[in-house]
BALO-940784 format. One record per residue (C-alpha): residue number from 1; x, y, z. Coordinates in nm, 2 decimals. Each point is the difference from the previous one (the first is absolute). Last residue first. Example, Ala and Ser with C-alpha at 12.3 -4.5 7.8 and 13.67 -1.06 7.14 Angstrom:
// residues 2
@nr:2	c1:1.37	c2:-0.11	c3:0.71
@nr:1	c1:-0.14	c2:-0.34	c3:0.07
END
This chain:
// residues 318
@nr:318	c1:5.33	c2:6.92	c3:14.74
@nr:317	c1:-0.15	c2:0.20	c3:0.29
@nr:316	c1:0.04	c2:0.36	c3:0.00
@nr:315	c1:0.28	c2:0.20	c3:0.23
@nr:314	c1:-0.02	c2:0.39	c3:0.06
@nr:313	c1:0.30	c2:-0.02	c3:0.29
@nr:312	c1:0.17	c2:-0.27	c3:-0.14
@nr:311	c1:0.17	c2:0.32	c3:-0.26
@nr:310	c1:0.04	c2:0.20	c3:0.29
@nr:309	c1:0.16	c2:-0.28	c3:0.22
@nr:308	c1:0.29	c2:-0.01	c3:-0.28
@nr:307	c1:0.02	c2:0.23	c3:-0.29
@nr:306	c1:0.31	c2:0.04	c3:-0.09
@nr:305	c1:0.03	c2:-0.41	c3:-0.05
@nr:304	c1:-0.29	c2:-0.09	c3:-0.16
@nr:303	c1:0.00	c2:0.33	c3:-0.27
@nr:302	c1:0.39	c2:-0.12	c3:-0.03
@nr:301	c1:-0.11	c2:-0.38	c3:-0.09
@nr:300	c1:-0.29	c2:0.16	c3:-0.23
@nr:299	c1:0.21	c2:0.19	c3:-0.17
@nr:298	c1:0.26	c2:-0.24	c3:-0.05
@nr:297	c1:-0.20	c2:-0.26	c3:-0.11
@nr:296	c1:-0.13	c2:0.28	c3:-0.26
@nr:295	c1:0.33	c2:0.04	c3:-0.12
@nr:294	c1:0.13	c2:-0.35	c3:-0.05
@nr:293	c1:-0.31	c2:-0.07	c3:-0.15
@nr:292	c1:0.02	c2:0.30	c3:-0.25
@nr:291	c1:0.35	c2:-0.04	c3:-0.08
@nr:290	c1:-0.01	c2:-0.39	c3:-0.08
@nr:289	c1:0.28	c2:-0.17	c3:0.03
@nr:288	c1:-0.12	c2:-0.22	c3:0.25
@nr:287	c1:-0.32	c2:-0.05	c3:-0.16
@nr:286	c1:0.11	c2:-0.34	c3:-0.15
@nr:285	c1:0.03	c2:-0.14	c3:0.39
@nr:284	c1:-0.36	c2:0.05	c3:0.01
@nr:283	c1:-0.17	c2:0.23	c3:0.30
@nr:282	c1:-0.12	c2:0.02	c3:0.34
@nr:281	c1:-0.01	c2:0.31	c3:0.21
@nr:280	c1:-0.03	c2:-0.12	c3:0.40
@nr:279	c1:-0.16	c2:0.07	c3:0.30
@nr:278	c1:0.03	c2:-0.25	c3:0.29
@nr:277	c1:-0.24	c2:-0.18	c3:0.18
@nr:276	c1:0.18	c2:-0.23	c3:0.24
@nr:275	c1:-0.19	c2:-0.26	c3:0.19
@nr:274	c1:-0.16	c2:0.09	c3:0.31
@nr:273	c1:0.17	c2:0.11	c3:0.34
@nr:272	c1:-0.10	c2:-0.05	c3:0.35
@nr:271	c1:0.00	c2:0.20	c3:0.25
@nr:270	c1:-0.22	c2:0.29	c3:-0.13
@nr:269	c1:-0.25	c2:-0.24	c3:0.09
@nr:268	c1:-0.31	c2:0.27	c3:-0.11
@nr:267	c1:0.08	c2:0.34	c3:-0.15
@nr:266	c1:-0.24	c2:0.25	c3:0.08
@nr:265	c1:-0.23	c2:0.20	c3:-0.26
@nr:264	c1:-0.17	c2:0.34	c3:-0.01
@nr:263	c1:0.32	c2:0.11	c3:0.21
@nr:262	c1:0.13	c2:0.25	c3:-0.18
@nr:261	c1:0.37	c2:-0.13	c3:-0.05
@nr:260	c1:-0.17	c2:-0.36	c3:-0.09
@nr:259	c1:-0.27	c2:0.11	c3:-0.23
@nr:258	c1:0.29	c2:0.20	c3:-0.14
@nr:257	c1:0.20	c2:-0.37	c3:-0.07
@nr:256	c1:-0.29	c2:-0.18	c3:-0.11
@nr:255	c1:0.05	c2:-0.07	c3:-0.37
@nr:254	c1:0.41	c2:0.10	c3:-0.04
@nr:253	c1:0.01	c2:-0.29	c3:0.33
@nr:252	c1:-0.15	c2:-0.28	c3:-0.20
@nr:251	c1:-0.33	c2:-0.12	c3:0.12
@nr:250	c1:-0.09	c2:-0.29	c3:0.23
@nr:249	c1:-0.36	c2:0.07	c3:0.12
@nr:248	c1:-0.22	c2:0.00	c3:0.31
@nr:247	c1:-0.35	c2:0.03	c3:0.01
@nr:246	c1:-0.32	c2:0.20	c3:-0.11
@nr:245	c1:0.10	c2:0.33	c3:0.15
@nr:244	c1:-0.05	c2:0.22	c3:-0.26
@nr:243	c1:0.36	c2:0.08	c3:0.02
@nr:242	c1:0.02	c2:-0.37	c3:-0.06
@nr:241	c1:-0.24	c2:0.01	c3:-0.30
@nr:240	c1:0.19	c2:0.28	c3:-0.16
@nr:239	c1:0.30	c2:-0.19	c3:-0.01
@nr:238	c1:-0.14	c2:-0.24	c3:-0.18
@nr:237	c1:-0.20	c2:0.20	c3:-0.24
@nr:236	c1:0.39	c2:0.10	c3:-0.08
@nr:235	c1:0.12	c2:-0.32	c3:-0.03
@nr:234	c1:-0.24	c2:-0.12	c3:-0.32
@nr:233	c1:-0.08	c2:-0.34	c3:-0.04
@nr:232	c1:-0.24	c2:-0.04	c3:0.31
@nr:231	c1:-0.11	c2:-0.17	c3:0.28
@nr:230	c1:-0.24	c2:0.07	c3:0.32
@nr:229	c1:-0.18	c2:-0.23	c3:0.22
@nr:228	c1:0.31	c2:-0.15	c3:0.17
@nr:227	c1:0.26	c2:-0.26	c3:0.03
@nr:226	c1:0.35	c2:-0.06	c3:0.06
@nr:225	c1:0.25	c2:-0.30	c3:-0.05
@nr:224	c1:0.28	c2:0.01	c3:0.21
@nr:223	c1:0.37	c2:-0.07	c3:-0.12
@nr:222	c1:0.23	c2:0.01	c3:0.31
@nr:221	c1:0.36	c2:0.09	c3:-0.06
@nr:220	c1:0.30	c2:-0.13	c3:0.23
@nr:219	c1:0.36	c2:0.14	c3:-0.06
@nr:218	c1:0.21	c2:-0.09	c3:0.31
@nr:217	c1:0.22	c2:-0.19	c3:-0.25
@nr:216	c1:0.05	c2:0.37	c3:-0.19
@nr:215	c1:-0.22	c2:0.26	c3:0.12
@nr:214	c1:-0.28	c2:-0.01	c3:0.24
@nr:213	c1:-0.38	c2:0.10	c3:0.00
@nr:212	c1:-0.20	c2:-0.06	c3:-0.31
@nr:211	c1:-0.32	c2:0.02	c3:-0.14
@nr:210	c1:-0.19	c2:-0.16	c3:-0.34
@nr:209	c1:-0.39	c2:0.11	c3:-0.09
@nr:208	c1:-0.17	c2:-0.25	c3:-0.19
@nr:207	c1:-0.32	c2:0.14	c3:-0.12
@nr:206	c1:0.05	c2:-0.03	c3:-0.35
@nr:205	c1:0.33	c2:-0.14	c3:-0.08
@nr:204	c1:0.17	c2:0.24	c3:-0.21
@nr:203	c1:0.01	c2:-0.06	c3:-0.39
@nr:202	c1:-0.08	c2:0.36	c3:-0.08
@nr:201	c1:-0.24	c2:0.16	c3:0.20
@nr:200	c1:-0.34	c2:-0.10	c3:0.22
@nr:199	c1:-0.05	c2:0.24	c3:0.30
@nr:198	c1:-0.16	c2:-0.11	c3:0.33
@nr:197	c1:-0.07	c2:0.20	c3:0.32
@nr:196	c1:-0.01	c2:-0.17	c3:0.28
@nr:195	c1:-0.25	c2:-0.03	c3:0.28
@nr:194	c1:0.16	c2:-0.15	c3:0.27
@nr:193	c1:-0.01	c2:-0.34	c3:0.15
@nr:192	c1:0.26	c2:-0.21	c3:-0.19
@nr:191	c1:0.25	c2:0.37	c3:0.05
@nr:190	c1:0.04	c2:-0.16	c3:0.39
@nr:189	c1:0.26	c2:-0.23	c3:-0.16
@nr:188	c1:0.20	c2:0.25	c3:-0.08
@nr:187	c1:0.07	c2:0.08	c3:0.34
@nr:186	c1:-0.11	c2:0.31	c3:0.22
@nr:185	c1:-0.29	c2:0.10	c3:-0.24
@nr:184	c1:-0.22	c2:0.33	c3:0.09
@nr:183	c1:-0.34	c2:0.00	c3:0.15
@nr:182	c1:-0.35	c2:-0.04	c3:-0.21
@nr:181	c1:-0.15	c2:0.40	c3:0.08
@nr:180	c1:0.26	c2:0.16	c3:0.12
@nr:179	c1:0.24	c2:-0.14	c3:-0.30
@nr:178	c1:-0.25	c2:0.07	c3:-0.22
@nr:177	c1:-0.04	c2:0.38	c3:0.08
@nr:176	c1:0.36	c2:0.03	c3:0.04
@nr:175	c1:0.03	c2:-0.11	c3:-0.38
@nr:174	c1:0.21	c2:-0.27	c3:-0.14
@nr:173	c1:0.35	c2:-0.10	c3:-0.10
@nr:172	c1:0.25	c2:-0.25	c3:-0.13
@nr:171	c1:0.27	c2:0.13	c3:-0.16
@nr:170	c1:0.17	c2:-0.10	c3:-0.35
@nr:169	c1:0.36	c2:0.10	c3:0.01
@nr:168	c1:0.16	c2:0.21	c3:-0.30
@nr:167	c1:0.37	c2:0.13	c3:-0.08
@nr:166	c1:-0.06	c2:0.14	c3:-0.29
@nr:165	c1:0.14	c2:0.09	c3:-0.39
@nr:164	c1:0.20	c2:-0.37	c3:-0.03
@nr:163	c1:0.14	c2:-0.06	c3:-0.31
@nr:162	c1:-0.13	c2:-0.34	c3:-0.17
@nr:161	c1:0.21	c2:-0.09	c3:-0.34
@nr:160	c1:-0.20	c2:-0.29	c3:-0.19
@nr:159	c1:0.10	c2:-0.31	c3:-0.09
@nr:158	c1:0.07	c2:-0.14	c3:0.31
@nr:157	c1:-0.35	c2:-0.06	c3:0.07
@nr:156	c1:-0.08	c2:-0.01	c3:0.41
@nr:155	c1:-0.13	c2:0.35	c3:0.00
@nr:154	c1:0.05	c2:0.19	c3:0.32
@nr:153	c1:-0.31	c2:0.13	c3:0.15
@nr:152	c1:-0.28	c2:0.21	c3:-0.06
@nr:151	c1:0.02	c2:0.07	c3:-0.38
@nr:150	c1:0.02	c2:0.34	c3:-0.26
@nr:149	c1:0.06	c2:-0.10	c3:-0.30
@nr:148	c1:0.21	c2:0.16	c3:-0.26
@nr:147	c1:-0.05	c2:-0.10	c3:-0.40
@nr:146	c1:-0.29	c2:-0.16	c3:-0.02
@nr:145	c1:-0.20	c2:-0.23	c3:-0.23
@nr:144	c1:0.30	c2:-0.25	c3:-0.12
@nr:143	c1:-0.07	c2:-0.24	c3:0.27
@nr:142	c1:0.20	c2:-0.23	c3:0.24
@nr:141	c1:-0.03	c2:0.28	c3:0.28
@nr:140	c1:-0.34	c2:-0.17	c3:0.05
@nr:139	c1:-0.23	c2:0.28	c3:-0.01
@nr:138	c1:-0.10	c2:0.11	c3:0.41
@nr:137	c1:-0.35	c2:-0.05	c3:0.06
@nr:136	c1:-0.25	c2:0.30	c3:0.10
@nr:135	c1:0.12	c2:0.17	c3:-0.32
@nr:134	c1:0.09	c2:0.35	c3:-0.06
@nr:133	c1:0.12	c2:0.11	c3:-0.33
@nr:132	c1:0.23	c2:0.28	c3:-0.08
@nr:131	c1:0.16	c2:0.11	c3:-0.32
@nr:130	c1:0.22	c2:0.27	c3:-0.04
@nr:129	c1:0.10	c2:0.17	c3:-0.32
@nr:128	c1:0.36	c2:0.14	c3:0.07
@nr:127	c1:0.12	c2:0.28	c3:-0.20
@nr:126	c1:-0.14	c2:0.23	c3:0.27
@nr:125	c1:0.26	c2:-0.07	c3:0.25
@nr:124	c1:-0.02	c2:0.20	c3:0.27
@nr:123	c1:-0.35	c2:0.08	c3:0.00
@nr:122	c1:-0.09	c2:-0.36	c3:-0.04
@nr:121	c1:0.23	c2:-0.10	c3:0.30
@nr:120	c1:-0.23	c2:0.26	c3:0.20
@nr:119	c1:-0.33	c2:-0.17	c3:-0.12
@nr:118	c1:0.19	c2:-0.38	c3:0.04
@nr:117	c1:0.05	c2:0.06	c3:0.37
@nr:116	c1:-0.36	c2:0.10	c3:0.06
@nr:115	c1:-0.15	c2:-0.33	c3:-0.16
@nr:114	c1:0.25	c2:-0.20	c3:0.17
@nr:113	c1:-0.08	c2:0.12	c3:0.38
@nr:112	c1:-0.41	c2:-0.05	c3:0.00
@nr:111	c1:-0.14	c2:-0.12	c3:-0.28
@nr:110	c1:0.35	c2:-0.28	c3:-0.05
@nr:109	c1:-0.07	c2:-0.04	c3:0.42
@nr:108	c1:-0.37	c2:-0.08	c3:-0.05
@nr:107	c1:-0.04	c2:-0.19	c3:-0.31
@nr:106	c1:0.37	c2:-0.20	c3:-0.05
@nr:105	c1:0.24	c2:0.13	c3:-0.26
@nr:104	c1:0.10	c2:-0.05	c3:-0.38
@nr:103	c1:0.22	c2:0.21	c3:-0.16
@nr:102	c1:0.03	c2:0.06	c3:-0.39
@nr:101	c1:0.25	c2:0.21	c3:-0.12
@nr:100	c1:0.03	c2:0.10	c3:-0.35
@nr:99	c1:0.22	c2:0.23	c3:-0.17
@nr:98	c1:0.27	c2:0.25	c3:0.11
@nr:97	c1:0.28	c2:0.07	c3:0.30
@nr:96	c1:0.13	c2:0.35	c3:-0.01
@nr:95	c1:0.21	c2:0.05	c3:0.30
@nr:94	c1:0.18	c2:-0.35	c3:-0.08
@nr:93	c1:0.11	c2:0.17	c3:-0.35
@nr:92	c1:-0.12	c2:-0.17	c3:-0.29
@nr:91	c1:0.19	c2:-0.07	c3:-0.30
@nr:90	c1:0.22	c2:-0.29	c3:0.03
@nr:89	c1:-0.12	c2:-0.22	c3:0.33
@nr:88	c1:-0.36	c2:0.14	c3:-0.06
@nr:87	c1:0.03	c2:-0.19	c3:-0.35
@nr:86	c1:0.16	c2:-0.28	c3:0.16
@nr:85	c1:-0.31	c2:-0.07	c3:0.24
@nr:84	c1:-0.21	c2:0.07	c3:-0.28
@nr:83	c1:0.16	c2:-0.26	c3:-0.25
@nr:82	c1:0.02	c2:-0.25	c3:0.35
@nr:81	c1:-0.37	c2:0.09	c3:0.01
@nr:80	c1:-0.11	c2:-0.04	c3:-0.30
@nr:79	c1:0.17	c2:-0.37	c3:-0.03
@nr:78	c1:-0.16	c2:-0.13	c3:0.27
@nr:77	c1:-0.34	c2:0.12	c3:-0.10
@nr:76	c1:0.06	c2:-0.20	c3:-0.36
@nr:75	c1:0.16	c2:-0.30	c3:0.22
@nr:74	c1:-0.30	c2:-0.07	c3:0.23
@nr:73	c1:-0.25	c2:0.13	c3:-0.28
@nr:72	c1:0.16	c2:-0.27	c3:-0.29
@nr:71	c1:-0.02	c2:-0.22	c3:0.22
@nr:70	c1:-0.37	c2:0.06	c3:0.10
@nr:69	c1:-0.09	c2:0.03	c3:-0.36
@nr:68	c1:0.13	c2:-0.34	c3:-0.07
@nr:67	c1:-0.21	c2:-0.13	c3:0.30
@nr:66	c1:-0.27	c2:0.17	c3:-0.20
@nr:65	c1:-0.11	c2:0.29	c3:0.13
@nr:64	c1:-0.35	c2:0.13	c3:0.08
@nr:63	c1:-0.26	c2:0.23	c3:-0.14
@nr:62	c1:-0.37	c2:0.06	c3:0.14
@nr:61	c1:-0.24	c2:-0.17	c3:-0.24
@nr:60	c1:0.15	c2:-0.31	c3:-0.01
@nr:59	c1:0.13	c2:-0.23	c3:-0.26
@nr:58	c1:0.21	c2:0.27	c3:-0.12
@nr:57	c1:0.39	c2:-0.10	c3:0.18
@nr:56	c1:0.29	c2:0.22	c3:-0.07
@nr:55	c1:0.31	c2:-0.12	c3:-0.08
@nr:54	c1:-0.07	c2:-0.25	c3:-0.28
@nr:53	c1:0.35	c2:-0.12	c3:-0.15
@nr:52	c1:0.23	c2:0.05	c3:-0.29
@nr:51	c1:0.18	c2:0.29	c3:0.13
@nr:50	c1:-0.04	c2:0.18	c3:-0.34
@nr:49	c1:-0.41	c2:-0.05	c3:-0.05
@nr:48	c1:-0.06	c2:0.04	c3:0.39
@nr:47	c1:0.16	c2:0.35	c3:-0.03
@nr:46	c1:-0.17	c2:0.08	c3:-0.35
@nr:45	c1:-0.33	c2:-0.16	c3:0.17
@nr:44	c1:0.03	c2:0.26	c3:0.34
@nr:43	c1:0.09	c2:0.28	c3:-0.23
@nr:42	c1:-0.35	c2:-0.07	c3:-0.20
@nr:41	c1:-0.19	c2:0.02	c3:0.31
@nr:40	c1:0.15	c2:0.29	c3:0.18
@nr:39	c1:-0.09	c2:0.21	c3:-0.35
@nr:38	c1:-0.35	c2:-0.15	c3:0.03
@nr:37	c1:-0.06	c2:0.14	c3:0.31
@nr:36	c1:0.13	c2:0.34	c3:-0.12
@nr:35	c1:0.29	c2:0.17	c3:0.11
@nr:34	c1:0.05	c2:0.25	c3:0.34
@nr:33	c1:0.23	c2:-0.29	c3:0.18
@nr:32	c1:-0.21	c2:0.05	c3:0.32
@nr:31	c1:-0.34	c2:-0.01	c3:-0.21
@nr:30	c1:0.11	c2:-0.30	c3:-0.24
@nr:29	c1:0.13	c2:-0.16	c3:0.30
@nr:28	c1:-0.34	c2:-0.01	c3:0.17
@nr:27	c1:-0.14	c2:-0.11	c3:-0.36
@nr:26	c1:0.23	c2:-0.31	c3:-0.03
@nr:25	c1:-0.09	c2:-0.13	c3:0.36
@nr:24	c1:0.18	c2:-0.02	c3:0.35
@nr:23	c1:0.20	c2:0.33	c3:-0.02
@nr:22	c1:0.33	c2:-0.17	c3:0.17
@nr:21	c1:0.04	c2:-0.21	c3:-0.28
@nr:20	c1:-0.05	c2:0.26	c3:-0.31
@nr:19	c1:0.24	c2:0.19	c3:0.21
@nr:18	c1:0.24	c2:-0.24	c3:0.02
@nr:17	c1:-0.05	c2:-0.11	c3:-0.33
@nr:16	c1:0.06	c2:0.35	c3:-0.13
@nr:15	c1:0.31	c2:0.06	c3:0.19
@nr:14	c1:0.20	c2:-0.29	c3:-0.12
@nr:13	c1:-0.16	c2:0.03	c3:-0.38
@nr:12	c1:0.25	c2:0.28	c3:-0.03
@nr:11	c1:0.27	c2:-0.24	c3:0.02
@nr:10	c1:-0.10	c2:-0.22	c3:-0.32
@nr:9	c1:-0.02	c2:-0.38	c3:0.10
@nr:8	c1:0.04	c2:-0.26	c3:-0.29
@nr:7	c1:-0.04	c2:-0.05	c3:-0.36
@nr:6	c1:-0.05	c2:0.29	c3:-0.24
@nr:5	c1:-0.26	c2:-0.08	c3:-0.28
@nr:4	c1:-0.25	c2:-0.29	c3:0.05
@nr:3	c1:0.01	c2:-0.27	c3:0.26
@nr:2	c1:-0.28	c2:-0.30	c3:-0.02
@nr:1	c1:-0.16	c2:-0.08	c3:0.32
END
């Protein structure tokens, strides 16, 4: 590709590649940018023109990057974010965080406890613009589409920071009404001839439900594989089933807990434990300077903490 005028990357073409990126095609950008189609076109060539190379790939009709484009992108959001981090650093007080978050959280629970938590941090700090998106799977933490996420569990990558908001157990449980009807489980192996009620999430095993008894060389865990006539995606229809009395479930505590205190549902082999469910806000190592991460983290961490049973007491499923 022949280069004409000025040679190489111009800073202000950091933030419109990123957004031209994260929009998907040249008109999308063209409405989020507030320019014309045709404006987003021609600074796409005088980019490609100085750096030599195709970053953006035609051939289809949806847009995609070339794997030039998706260097430049890695480094390009990179970049915006250390300038923003050092921006907030200089000139923005850490009671006045601004910009973009995005935060990315699981159906039920993100519906159900997030959703609430980011309407009050809104109000506090309305030079945030908040993004939230629910997803039945959680992102891989590798990816540039979030800035928080909200995960079950302690992340394995290393290049992330993971603080703990919960302490979290998953609890298996059913209604009286079933337990009258069908009995209730002394061992784990007696779960084989229950009803039980199956949800499909992240990269779990389906079906496979692991239980322990012991700690340290007395540790010994039985993994039994359940069955029954229900299944679904989506915890909270899950947990509406066992009230229903359709079987018996493992559910996080924060999802069942008043069903519990009330009585509409009864824990089953409280004996044994299950493996650790843990609630935790995820995020990049790059946003550690950022104001508005560190901020909301630490709204939701305090929001966790103060509010204890009450806030498990109105759990949804995640």
């Amino acid at each position: 590709m022949k280069t004409t005028g000025a040679t190489g990357i111009q800073p202000a073409e950091l933030g419109f590649f990123s957004t031209l990126a994260g929009s998907g095609s040249l008109s999308a950008a063209a409405r989020e940018l507030g320019i014309s189609t045709a404006a987003v076109s021609k600074r796409l060539s005088q980019m490609e023109a100085r750096t030599g190379v195709a970053l953006v790939s035609r051939s289809t009709r949806r847009m995609g990057l070339t794997p030039e484009g998706e260097v430049f992108l890695e480094h390009a959001r990179r970049i915006l974010a250390d300038i923003d981090g050092l921006n907030e650093l200089l000139g923005q007080a850490r009671s006045s965080p601004r910009g973009l978050l995005r935060v990315n959280a699981t159906l039920g629970f993100g519906r159900m406890h997030i959703a609430p938590l980011i309407s009050r941090f809104a109000r506090r700090h309305p030079g945030v613009e908040i993004q939230l998106q629910l997803s039945v799977h959680p992102p891989a933490l590798t990816e540039d589409a979030y800035d928080v996420c909200i995960r079950f569990g302690e992340p394995p990558e290393a290049r992330v920071i993971a603080r703990r908001l919960a302490v979290n157990r998953r609890i298996l449980c059913a209604a009286p009404a079933y337990l009258r009807q069908h009995g209730t489980p002394r061992t784990p192996r007696d779960l084989e001839q229950h009803q039980c009620i199956g949800i499909r999430q992240g990269d779990e095993a389906y079906g496979l439900w692991r239980l322990s008894t012991g700690r340290g060389a007395r540790l010994r865990t039985e993994a039994v594989k359940t069955h029954g006539p229900l299944a679904t995606n989506d915890g909270e229809i899950a947990v509406r089933w066992a009230l229903d009395g359709h079987g018996i479930l493992l559910r996080a505590e924060w999802d069942v807990n008043r069903y519990l205190h009330s009585g509409r549902l009864v824990q089953v082999l409280p004996q044994y434990d299950t493996p650790a469910a843990d609630i935790y806000a995820v995020y990049p190592q790059r946003h550690r300077l950022s104001s508005r991460v560190r901020t909301f983290v630490d709204h939701l961490a305090d929001a966790f903490g103060q509010a204890g049973d009450a806030l498990r007491a109105p759990a949804g499923a995640g």
